[in-house]
C-alpha positions in Angstrom: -62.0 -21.0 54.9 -63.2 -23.3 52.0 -63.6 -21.2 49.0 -66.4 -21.9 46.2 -64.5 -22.2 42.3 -67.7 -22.6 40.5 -67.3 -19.0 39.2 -63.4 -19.5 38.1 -62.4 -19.4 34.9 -60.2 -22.9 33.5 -57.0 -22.0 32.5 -56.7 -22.6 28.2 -53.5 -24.6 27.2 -53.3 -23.6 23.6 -49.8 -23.2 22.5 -48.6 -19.7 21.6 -47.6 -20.0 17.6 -44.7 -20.7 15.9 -42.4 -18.3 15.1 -43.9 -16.1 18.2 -40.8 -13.2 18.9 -40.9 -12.3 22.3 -38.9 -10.8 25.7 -38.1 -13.9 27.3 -37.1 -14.3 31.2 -34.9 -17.2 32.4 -35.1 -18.5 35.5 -32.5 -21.8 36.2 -34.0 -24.2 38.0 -31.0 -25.8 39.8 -30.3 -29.4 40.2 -27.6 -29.8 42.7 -24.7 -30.9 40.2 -21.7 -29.3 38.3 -20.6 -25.4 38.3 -22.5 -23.6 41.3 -25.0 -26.8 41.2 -26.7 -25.3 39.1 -26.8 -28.5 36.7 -29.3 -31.8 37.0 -27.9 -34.8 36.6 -30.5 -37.1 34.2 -32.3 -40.1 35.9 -30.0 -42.4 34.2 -27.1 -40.6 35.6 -25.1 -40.4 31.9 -25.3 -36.8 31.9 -25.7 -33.4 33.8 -28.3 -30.5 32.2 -29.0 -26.8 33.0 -33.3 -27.2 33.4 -34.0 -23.2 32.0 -37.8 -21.9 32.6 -38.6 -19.2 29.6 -41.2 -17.0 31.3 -42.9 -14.6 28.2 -42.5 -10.9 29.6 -44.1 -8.8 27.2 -46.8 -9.2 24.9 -50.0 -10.9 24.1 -48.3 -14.0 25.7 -47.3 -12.3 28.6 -46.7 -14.4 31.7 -46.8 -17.6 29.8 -44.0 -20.5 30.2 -42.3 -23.2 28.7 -39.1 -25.0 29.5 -35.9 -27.1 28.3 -33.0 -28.5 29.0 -29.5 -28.0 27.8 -27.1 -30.9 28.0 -23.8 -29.4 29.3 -21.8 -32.7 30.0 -21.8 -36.4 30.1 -20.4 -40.1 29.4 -21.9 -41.2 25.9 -20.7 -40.5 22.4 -23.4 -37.9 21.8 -22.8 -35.9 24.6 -20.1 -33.8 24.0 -21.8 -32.9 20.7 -25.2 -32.0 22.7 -22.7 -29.7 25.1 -21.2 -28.3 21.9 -24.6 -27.5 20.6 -26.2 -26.1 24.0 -23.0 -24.0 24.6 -24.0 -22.1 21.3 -27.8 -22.0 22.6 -26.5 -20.5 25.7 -23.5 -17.5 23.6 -26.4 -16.2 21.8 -29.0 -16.1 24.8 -26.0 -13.9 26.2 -25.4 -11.9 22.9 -29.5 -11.1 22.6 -29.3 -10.0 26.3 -26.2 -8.1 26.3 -26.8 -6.7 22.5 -23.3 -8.6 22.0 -23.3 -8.9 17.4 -22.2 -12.3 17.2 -19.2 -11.8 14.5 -17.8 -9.2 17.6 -14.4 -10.9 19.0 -13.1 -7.7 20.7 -11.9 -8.4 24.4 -15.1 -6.5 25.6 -17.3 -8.6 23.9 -15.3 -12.1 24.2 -15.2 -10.3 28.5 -19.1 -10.1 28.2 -19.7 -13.4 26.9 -17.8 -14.7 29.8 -20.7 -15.6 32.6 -21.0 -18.5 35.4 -24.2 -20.6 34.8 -25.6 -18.8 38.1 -25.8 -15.1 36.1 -28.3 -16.9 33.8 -31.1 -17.0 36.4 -32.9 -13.6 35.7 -31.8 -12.6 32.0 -33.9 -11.1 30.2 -33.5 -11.9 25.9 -35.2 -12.0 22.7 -36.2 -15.1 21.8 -37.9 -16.6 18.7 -40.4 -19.5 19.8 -41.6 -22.5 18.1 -43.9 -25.6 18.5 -42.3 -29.2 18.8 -44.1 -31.7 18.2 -45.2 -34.5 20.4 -43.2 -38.0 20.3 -44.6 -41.4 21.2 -44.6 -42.8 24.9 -43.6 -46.1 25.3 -47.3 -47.1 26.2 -48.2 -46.1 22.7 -49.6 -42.6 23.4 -48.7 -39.6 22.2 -47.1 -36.4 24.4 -48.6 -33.6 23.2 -46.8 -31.2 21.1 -45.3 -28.0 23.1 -43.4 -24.5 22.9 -39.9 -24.6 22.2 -37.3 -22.1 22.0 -36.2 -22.1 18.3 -33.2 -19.4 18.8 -32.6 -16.2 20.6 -32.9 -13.3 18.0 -29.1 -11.7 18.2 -28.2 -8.2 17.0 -27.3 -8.9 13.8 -31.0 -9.9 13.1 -34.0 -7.0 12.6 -36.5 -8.4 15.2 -33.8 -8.0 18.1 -34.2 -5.0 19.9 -32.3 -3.3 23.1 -34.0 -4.4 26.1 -33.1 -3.3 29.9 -32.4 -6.2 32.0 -34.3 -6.8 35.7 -32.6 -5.8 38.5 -31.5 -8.4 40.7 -33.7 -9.9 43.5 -33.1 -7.9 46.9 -34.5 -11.0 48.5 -38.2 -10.2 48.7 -38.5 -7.4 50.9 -36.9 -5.7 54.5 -38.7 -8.6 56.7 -36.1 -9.8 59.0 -36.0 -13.4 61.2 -36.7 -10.9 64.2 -39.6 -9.2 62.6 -41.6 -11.6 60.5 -44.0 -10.2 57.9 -47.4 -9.9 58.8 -50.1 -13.0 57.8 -52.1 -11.9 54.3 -55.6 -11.3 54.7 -58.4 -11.9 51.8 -59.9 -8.4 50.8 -63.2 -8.2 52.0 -64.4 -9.5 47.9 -63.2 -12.5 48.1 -64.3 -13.7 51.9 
């Protein structure tokens, strides 16, 4: 049934502002490659990347996204100094989630640290946000300038706070293959 959007409201794209501190979700987006293929490989095929989605889950910015990649691995010089860099990215996304401080080397901390790239999908962690600007395209345009994650706010900082993480997906409900879920039906207000 065609439905009229005259009445809908455009969605703003205004970035949210440096320095934003916020309860951040991950959500891996897998690419096939590496540990649990849970890496992408790049198009050039010189390295493999974990592609993270940083979903806002409290706040004024509630609900709103942005994303990057990590470089994990791969053939050039600068590589191993990118997976050097994005290994740290990734110990302090577990600290702030865990509420690991990062000068703690017991064997219960060094234990919790200790995660497969898979756990990642569904942490929840405080996160300080920035804005990065936009580079030139090789046409000569300009990509516009977008949200970044600037660090995840650890312990050992005063705008981290305990959080309780999500409990893991059950799989979306007690449907079975033999039983399928009924169709969804528009309320009666939007028909």
């Amino acid at each position: 049934m065609p439905y009229d959007y005259s009445d809908a409201t455009p969605p703003t794209f205004e970035l949210m502002p440096a320095n934003t501190i916020a309860t951040l979700l991950i959500t891996t987006r897998p690419g096939g490659v590496g540990e649990d293929n849970m890496l992408k490989r790049s198009k050039d095929g010189r390295c493999e990347m974990l592609d993270l989605e940083y979903v806002v889950y409290d706040g004024d910015y509630k609900g709103r996204k942005f994303w990057q990649y990590l470089v994990l691995a791969g053939t050039e010089p600068g590589h191993e100094q990118a997976g050097k860099i994005s290994r740290g990215v990734l110990r302090t996304i577990v600290e702030s989630a865990k509420g690991i401080r990062p000068d703690d080397m017991s064997p219960e901390a060094r234990a919790a640290r200790t995660i497969g790239l898979g756990e990642l999908n569904g942490l929840l962690f405080i996160g300080k946000i920035g804005v990065e600007k936009g580079g030139q395209k090789p046409d000569g345009t300009n990509w516009p300038d977008k949200n970044t994650l600037i660090a995840a706010v650890t312990p050992d900082k005063k705008e981290w706070r305990r959080i309780e993480q999500a409990p893991p997906f059950d799989g979306g409900g007690t449907s079975t293959p033999s039983t399928p879920a009924a169709p969804i039906t528009r309320p009666e207000w939007a028909q």
